[in-house]
DRENKE-888096 format. One line per 8 residues: number of its first residue (from 1); for each residue y, x, z of N, C-alpha, C. Coordinates in steps of 0.05 Angstrom, whole numbers, plus 5000, padded with zeros to 4 digits. Last residue first. Layout:
N
NUM = Y:X:Z:Y:X:Z:Y:X:Z  ...
! end
This chain:
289
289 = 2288:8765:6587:2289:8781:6616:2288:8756:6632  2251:8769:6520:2269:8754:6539:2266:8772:6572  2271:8785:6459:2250:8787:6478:2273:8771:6501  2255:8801:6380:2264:8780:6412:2247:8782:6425  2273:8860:6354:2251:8843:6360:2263:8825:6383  2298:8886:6291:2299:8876:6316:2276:8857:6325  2296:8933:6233:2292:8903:6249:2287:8904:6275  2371:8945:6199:2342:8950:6228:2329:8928:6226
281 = 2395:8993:6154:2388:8966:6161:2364:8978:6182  2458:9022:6164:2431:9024:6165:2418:8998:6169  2511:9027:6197:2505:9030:6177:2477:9038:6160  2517:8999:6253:2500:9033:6252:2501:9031:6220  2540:8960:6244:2546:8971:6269:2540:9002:6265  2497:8934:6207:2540:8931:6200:2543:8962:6217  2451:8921:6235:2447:8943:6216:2487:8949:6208  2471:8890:6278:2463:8919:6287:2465:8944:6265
273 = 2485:8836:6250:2497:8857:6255:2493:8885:6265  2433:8842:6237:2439:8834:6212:2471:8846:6229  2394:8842:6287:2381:8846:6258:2413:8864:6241  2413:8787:6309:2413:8812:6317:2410:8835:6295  2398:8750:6268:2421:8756:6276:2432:8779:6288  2344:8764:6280:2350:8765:6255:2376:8768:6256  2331:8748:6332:2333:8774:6330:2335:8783:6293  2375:8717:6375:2366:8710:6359:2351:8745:6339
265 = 2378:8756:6441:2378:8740:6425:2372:8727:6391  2361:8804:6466:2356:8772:6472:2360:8752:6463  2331:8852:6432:2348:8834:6435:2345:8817:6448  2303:8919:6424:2295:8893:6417:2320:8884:6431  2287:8964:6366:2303:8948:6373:2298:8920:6385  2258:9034:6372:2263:9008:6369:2277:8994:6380  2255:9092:6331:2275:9072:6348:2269:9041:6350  2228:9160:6339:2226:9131:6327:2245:9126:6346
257 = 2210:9209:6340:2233:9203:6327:2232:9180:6319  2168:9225:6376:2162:9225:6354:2190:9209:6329  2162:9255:6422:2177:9256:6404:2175:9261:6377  2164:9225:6500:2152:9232:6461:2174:9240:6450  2173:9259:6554:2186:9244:6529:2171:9249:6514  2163:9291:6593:2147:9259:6595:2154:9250:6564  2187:9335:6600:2166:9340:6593:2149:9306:6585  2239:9320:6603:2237:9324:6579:2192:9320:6575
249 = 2239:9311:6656:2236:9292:6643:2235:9297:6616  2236:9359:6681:2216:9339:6693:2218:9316:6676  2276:9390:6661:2257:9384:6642:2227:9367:6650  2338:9388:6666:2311:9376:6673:2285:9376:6657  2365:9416:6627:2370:9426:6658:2349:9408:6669  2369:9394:6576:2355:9421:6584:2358:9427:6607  2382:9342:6598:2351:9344:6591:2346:9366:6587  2441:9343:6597:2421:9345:6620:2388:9341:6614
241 = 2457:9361:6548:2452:9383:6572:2439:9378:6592  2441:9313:6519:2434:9335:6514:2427:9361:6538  2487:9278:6542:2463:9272:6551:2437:9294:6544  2532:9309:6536:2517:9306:6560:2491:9295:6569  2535:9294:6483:2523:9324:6486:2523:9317:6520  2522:9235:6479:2512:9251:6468:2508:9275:6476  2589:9223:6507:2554:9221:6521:2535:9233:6509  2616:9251:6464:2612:9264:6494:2584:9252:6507
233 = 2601:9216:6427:2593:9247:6415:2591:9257:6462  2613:9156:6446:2590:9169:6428:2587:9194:6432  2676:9156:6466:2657:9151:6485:2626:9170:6476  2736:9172:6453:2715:9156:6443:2693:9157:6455  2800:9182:6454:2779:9183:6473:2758:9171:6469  2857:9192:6433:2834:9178:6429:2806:9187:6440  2920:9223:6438:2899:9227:6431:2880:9196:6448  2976:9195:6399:2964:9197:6427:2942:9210:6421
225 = 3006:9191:6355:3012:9213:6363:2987:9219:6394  3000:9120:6364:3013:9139:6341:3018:9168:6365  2981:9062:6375:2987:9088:6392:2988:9115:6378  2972:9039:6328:2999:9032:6348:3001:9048:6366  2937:9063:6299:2964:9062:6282:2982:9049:6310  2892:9075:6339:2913:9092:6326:2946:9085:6323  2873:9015:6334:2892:9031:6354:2906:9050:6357  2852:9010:6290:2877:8997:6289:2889:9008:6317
217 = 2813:9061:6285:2832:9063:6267:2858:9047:6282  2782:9036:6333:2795:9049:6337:2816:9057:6312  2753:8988:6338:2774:8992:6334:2796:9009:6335  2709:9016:6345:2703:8989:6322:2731:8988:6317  2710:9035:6396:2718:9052:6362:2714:9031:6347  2697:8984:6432:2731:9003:6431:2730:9017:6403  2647:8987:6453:2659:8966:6433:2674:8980:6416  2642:9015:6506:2623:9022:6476:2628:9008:6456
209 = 2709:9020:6536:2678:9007:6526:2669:9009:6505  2747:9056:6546:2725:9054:6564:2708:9027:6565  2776:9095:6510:2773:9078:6504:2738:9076:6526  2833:9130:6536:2800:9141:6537:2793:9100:6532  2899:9169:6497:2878:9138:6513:2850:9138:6510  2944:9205:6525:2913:9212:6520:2909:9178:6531  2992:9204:6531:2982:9219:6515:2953:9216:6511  3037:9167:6572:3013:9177:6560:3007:9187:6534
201 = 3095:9159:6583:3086:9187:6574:3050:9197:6575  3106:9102:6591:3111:9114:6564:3100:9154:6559  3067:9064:6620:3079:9093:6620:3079:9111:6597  3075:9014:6605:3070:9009:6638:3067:9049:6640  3082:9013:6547:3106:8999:6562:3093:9013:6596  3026:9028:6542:3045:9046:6536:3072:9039:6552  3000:8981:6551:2990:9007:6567:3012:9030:6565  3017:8950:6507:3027:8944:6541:3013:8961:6567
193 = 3008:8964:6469:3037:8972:6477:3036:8962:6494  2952:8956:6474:2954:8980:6474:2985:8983:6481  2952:8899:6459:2943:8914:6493:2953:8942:6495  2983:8878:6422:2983:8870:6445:2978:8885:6473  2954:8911:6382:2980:8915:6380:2982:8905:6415  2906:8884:6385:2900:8907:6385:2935:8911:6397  2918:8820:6373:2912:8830:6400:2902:8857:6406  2935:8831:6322:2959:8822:6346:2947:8826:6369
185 = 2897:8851:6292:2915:8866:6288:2932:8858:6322  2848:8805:6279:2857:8826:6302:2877:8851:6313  2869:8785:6228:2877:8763:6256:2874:8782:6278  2861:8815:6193:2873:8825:6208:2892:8806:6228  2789:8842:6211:2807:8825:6195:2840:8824:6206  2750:8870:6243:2759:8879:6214:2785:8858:6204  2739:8839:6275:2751:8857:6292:2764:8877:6263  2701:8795:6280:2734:8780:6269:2752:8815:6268
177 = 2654:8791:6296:2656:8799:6267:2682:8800:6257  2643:8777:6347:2640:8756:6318:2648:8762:6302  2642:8837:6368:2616:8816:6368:2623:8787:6357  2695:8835:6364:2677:8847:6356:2653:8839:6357  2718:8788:6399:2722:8807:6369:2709:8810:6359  2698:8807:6454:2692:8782:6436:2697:8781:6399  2721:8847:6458:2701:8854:6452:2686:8824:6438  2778:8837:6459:2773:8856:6451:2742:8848:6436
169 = 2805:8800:6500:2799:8787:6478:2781:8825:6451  2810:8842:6540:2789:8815:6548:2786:8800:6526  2822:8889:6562:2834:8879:6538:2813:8852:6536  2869:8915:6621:2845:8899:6614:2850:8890:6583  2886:8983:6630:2890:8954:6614:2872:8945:6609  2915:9033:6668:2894:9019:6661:2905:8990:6646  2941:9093:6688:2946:9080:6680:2918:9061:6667  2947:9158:6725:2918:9138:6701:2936:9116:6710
161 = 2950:9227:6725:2969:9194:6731:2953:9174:6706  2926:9281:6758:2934:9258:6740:2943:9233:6741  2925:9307:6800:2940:9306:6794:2949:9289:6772  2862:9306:6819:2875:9289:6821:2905:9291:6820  2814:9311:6770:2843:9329:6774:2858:9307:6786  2767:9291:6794:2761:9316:6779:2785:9326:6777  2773:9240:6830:2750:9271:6835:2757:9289:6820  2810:9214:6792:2821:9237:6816:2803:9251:6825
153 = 2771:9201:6754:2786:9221:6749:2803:9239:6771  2732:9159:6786:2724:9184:6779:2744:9201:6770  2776:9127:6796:2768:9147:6819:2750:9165:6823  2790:9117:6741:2810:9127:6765:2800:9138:6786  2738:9088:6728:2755:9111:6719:2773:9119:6737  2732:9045:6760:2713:9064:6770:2725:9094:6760  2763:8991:6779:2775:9025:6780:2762:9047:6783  2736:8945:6777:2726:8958:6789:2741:8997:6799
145 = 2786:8922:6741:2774:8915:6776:2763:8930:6777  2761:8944:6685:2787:8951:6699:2784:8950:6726  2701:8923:6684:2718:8954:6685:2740:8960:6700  2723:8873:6680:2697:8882:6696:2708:8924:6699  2755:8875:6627:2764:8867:6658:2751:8873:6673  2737:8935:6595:2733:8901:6604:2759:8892:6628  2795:8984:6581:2777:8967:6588:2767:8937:6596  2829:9038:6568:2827:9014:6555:2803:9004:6564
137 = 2865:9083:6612:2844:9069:6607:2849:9035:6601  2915:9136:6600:2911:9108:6598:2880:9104:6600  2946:9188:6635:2918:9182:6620:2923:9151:6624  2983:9242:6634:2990:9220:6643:2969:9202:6619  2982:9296:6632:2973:9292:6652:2972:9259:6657  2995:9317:6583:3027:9313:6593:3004:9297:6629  2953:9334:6563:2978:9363:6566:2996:9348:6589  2886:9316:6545:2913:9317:6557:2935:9335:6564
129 = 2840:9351:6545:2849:9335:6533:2876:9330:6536  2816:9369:6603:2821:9384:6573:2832:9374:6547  2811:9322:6635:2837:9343:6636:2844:9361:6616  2760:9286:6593:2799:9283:6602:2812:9297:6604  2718:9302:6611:2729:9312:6588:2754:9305:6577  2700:9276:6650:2697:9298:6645:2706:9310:6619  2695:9213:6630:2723:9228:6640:2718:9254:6642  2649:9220:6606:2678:9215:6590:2702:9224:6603
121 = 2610:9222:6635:2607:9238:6613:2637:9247:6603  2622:9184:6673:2625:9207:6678:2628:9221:6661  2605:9135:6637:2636:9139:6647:2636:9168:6654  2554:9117:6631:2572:9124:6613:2600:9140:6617  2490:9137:6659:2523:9116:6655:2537:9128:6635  2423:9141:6678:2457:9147:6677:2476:9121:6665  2368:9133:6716:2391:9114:6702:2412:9131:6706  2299:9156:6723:2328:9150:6728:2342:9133:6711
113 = 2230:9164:6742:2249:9149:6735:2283:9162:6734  2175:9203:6746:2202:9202:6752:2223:9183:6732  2101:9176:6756:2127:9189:6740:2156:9182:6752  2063:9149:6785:2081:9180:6790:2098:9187:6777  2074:9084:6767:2056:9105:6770:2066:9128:6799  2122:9056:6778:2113:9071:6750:2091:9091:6759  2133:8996:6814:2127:9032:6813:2119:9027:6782  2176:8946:6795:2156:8951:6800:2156:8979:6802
105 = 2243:8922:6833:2221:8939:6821:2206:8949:6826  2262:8866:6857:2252:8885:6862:2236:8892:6838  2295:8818:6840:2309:8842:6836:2291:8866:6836  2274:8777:6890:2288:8777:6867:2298:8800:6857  2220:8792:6918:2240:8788:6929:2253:8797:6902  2168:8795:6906:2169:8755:6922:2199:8762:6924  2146:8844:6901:2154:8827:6877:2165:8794:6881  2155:8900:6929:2151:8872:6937:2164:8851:6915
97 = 2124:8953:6893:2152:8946:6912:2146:8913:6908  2070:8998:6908:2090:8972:6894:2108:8959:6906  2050:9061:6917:2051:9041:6930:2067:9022:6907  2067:9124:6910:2052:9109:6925:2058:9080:6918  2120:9165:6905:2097:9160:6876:2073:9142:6892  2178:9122:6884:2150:9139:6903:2131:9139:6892  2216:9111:6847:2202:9137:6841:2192:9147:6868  2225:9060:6870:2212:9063:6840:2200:9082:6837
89 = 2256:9065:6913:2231:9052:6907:2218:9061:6879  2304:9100:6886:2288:9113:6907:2255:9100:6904  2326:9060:6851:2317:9078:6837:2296:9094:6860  2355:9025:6884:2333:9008:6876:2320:9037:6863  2400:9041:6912:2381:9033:6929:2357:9023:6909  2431:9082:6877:2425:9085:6906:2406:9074:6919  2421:9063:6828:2420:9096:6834:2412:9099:6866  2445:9010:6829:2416:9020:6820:2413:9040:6834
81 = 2498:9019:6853:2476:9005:6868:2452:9008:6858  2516:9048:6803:2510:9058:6836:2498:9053:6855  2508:9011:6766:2503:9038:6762:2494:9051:6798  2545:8964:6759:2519:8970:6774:2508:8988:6783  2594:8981:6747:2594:8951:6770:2563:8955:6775  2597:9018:6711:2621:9014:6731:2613:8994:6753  2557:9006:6676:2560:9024:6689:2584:9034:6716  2569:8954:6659:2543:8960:6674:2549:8983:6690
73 = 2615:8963:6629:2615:8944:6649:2587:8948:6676  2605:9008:6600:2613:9014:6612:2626:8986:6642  2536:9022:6575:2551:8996:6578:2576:8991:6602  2487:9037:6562:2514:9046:6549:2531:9032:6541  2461:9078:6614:2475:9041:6606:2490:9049:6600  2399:9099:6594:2418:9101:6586:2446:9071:6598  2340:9129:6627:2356:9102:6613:2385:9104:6619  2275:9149:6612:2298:9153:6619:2325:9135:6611
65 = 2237:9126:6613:2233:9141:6637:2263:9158:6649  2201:9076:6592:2221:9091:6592:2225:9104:6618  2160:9030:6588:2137:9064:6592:2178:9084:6589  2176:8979:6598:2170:8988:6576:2153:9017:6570  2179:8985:6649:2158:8967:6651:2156:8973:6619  2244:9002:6648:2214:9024:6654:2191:9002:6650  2259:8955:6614:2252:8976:6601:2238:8997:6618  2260:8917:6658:2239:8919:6630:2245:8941:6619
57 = 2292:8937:6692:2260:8933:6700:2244:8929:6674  2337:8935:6669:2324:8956:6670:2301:8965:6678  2348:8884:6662:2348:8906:6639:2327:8926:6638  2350:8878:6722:2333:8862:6699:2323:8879:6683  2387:8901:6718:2374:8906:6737:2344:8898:6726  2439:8866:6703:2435:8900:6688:2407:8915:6710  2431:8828:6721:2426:8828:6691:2416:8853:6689  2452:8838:6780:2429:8825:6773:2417:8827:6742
49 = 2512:8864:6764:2486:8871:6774:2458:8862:6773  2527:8811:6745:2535:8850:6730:2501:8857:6738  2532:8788:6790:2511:8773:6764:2513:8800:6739  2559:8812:6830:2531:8800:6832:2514:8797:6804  2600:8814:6800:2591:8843:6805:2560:8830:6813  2619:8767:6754:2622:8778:6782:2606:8808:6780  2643:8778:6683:2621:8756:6705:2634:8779:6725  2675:8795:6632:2677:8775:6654:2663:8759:6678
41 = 2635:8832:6609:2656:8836:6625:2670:8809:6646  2591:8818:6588:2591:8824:6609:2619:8824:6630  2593:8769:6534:2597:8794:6544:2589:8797:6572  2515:8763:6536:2541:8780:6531:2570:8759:6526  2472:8743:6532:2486:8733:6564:2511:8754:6554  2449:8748:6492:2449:8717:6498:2464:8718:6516  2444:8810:6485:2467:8797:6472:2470:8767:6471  2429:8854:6510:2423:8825:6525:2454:8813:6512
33 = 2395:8906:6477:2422:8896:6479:2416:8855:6492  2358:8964:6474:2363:8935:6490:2392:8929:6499  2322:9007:6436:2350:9003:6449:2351:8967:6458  2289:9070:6453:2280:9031:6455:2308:9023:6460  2267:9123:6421:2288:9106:6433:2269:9086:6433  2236:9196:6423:2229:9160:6414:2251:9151:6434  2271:9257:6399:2262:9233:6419:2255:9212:6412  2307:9280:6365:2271:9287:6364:2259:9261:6380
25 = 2361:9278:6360:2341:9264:6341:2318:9257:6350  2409:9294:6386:2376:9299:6397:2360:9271:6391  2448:9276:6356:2452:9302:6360:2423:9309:6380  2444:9224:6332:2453:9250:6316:2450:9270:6329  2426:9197:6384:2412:9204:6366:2415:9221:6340  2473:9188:6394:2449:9209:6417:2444:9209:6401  2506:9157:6355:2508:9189:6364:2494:9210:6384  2472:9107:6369:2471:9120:6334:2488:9161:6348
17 = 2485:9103:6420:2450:9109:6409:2455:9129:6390  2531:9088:6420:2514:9110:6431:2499:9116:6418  2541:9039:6381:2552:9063:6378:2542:9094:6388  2503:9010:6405:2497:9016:6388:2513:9046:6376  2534:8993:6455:2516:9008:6459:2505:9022:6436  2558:8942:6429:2570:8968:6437:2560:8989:6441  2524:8901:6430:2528:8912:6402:2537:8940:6404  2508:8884:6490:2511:8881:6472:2503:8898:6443
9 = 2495:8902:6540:2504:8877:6538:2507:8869:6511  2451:8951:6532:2487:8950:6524:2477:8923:6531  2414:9013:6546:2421:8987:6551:2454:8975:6547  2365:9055:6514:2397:9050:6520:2398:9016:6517  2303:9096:6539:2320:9075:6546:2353:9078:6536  2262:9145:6510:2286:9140:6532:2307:9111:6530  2195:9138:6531:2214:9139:6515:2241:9145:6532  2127:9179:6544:2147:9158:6554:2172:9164:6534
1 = 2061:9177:6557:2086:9190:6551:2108:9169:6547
! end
């Protein structure tokens, strides 16, 4: 029987988890944050890819069957190339995929594999949100370049007008702990009025990394009146609906309501902000990819 997989580059991911897990408790987690090679946002799409591939060979090689990247760099720059060419190998139910060639995954038996994302969940829930049609995205740089939001939102109303901002001192923030104090006040103030300066008639900002609510109070106070777009509760109930519409994978899941944590990096450290992040103390385990 099998768990369900969430993968973050980091700390961000934590935010997911902690709200899948408020709202479909019952399930065993394994959360995996590659917080020695974090952030993500600034590498190429090659080395995006290669990590977040990694990731994810250890966690089905973990017995996961279903996996989460609740990692909107991952999911914007890998997501598709998993989906498309590496997820098919995986779920024949015959044979092993050629291990001499960097990247390749092992079979799972028979069992059915996948990998979702983060992003779809979220913009699906944009046009209902918005009045004045005119949407900001707060993201990595890895994010931004890739314009995965924007071309998921013209699939769904392409009458909207998206507007985007790289925030690149953001997540580093947050992951040293500086994101409470209020040396982060100038580079919160910084990004967000320069999403607003580039179209004063947004209304709706979709914060497009699992980092982003750490700060969201201080973004509020400078985007005053906008609505806030938080990532947790929507992936949550999507991730909900689609396990009653599959149940080829519900049926594999334990559920015995456990979580474990492992890390790539130091895992006391890990440890010690994870528990800040989720209000709860954890222990973490090191592991390496």
């Amino acid at each position: 029987m099998a768990k369900i997989g969430i993968f973050d580059s980091g700390y961000g991911g934590l935010t997911i988890l902690d709200a899948i897990r408020k709202q479909i408790p019952e399930y065993d987690y394994l959360y995996l944050g590659d917080n020695a090679r974090a952030p993500y946002g600034t590498h190429s799409f090659d080395v995006i890819y290669r990590y977040t591939l990694q990731a994810v060979n250890y966690l089905i090689n973990k017995n996961c069957a279903l996996i989460i990247l609740a990692c909107n760099t991952a999911s914007a720059k890998a997501l598709r190339t998993i989906q498309q060419r590496d997820l098919p190998r995986i779920n024949e139910p015959y044979g092993e995929a050629d291990r001499s060639t960097a990247g390749r995954l092992e079979m799972v038996n028979d069992k059915m594999v996948n990998v979702l994302g983060v992003i779809r969940p979220t913009v699906e829930a944009v046009p209902a949100i918005t009045k004045s049609k005119h949407v900001g995205i707060l993201g990595t740089p890895a994010t931004v370049s890739s314009e995965s939001y924007m071309l998921e939102l013209e699939k769904i109303d392409p009458s909207l007008v998206v507007s985007q901002q790289a925030c690149p001192m953001w997540v580093p923030l947050i992951e040293s702990g500086e994101h409470n104090k209020p040396g982060a006040d100038y580079f919160v103030e910084e990004y967000v009025q320069a999403i607003l300066n580039k179209d004063p008639q947004i209304d709706t900002l979709v914060l497009g990394c699992t980092h982003y609510p750490l700060l969201q109070e201080k973004i509020a106070k400078v985007a005053k009146d906008v609505n806030i777009i938080a990532q947790g509760d929507l992936v949550a109930k999507s991730l909900k609906d689609y396990l009653e519409r599959h149940p080829e994978y519900t049926s594999q899941l334990t559920t015995g309501a456990t979580c474990t944590y492992l890390t790539t990096e130091n895992a006391d450290r890990f440890s010690q902000s994870a528990s800040h992040f989720l209000s709860a103390p954890i222990s973490a385990e090191h592991i390496d990819l």
